[in-house]
C-alpha positions as CSV (number, residue, x, y, z in Angstrom):
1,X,0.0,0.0,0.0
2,X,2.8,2.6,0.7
3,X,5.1,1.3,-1.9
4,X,2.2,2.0,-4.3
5,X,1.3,5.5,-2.6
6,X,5.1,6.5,-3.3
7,X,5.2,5.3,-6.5
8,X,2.5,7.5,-8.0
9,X,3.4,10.3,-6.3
10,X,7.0,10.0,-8.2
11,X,9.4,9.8,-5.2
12,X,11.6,6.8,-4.7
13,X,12.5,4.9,-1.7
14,X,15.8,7.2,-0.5
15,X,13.7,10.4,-1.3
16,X,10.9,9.4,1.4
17,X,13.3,7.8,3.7
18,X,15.4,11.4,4.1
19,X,12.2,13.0,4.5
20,X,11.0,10.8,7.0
21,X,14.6,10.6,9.1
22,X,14.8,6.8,8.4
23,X,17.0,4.7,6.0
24,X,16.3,3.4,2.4
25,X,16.8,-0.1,3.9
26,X,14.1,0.5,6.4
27,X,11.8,1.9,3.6
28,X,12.1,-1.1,1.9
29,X,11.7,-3.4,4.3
30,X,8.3,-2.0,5.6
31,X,6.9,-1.4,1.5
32,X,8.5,-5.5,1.2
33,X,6.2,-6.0,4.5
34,X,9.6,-7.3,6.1
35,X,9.6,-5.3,8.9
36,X,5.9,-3.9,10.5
37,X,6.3,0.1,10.5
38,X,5.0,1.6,13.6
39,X,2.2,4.1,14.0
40,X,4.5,6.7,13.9
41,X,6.6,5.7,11.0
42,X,3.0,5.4,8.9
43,X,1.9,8.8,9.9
44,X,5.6,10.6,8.9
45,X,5.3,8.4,5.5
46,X,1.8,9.4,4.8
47,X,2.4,12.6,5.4
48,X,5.9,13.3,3.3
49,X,3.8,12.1,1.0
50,X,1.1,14.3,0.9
51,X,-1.7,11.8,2.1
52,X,-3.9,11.2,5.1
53,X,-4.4,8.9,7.1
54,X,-8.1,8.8,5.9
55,X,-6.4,7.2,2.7
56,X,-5.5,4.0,4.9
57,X,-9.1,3.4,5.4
58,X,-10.1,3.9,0.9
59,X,-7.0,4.0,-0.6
60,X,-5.7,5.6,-4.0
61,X,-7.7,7.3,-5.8
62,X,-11.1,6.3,-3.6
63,X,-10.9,9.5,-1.3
């Protein structure tokens, strides 16, 4: 869901992961679903990416 939220907002993985003060690694472990991303780490994604947490609950393009 956030891999595909990055994607079509043009950024790549080391763009959101400075943005959010985490590592590309961790990035792409929690799009992978490798690691499980805390609440906090959600809410910094969703928001460098310029979404709200109301598009967890309808997704792309539905809200």
């Amino acid at each position: 869901m956030l891999r595909e939220l990055r994607r079509r907002a043009g950024k790549t993985q080391t763009w959101l992961a400075r943005r959010c003060t985490m590592s590309q690694t961790k990035v792409s472990n929690i799009e992978s679903g490798k690691l499980t991303p805390s609440l906090l780490d959600v809410e910094m994604m969703l928001q460098a990416l310029g979404a709200g947490v109301a598009w967890t609950r309808v997704g792309p393009g539905q809200g």
